[in-house]
C-alpha positions in Angstrom: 2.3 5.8 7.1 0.2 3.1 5.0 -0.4 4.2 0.9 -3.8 3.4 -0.3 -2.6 2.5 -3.6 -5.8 2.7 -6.1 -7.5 5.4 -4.1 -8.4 8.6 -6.0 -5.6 11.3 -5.0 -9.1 13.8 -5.6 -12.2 14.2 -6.5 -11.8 13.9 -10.4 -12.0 17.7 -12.1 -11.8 19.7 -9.3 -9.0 20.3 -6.7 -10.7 18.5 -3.4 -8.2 16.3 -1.9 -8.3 13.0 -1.0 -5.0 11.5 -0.1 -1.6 13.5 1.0 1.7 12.4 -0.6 3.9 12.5 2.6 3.6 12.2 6.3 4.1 15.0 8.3 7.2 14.8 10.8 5.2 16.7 13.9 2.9 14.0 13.5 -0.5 13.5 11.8 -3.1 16.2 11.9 -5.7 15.5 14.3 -9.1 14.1 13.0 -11.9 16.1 14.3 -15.9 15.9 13.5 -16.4 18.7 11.5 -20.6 20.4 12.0 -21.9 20.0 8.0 -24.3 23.0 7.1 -27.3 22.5 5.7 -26.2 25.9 3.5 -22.9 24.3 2.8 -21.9 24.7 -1.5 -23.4 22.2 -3.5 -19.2 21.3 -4.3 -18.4 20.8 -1.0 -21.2 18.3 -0.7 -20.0 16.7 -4.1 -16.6 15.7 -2.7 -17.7 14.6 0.3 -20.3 12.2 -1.7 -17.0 11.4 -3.9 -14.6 10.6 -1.0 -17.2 8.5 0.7 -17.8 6.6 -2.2 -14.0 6.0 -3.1 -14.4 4.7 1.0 -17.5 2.4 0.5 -15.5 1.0 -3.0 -11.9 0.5 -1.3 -12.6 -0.6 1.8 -16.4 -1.9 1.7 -17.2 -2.7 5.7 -13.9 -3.7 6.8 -11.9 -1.7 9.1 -8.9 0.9 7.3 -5.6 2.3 8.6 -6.2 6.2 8.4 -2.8 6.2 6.4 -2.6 8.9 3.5 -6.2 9.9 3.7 -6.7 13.3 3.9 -7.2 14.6 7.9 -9.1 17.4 6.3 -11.4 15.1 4.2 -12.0 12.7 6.5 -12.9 15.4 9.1 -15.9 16.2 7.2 -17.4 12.8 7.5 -15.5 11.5 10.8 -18.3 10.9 13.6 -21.0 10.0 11.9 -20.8 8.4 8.0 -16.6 7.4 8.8 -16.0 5.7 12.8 -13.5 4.5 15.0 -12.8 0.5 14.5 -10.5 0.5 17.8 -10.9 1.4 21.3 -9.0 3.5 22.6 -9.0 5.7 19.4 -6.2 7.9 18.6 -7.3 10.8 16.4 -3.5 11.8 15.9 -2.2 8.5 14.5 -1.8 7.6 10.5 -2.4 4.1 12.1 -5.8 4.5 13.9 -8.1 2.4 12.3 -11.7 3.5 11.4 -14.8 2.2 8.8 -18.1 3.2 7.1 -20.8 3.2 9.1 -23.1 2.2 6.1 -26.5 2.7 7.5 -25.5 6.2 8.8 -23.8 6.8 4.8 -27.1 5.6 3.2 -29.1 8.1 5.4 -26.8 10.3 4.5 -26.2 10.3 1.2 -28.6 8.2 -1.0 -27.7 9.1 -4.3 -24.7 7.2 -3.9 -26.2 4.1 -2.8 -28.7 4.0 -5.1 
């Protein structure tokens, strides 16, 4: 499993997480697109502005192993703002590659593109 070394391990001040410490031995935990709420708490929305940005900053448009990103996190944006880079895609491997769909990010969340 591939370490994002200078990624934010959370969103600072709170206890949303961004990056695990170890891989699990069953195998990764499978990276579904999660439904966002319009109703959803205004800190839920927070970290997922956050974690996006730490993506946008890290990674920019270039493709990213999934590595020690946070299934859970990433499951919030996967589909739409975060994408598949590969095909076939396998939602199960710390390997899989994906990116930021910018335009779909901006749309999304303007206040951090601003």
């Amino acid at each position: 499993m591939i370490k994002h070394r200078g990624f934010p391990g959370r969103l600072p001040g709170t206890d949303f997480q961004f990056t695990i410490r170890r891989a699990n031995p069953k195998g990764a935990t499978p990276l579904v697109a999660r439904e966002r709420f319009p109703d959803r708490r205004a800190a839920d929305r927070r970290a997922d502005a956050g974690f996006l940005l730490a993506l946008c900053q890290q990674f920019g448009e270039e493709p990213f192993a999934r590595g020690n990103l946070d299934a859970g996190r990433l499951s919030w944006l996967f589909g739409r703002e975060v994408v598949a880079a590969e095909d076939p895609f396998d939602p199960e491997d710390y390997d899989a590659l994906l990116r930021v769909d910018f335009a779909r990010a901006a749309a999304s969340f303007p206040e951090i593109f601003e």
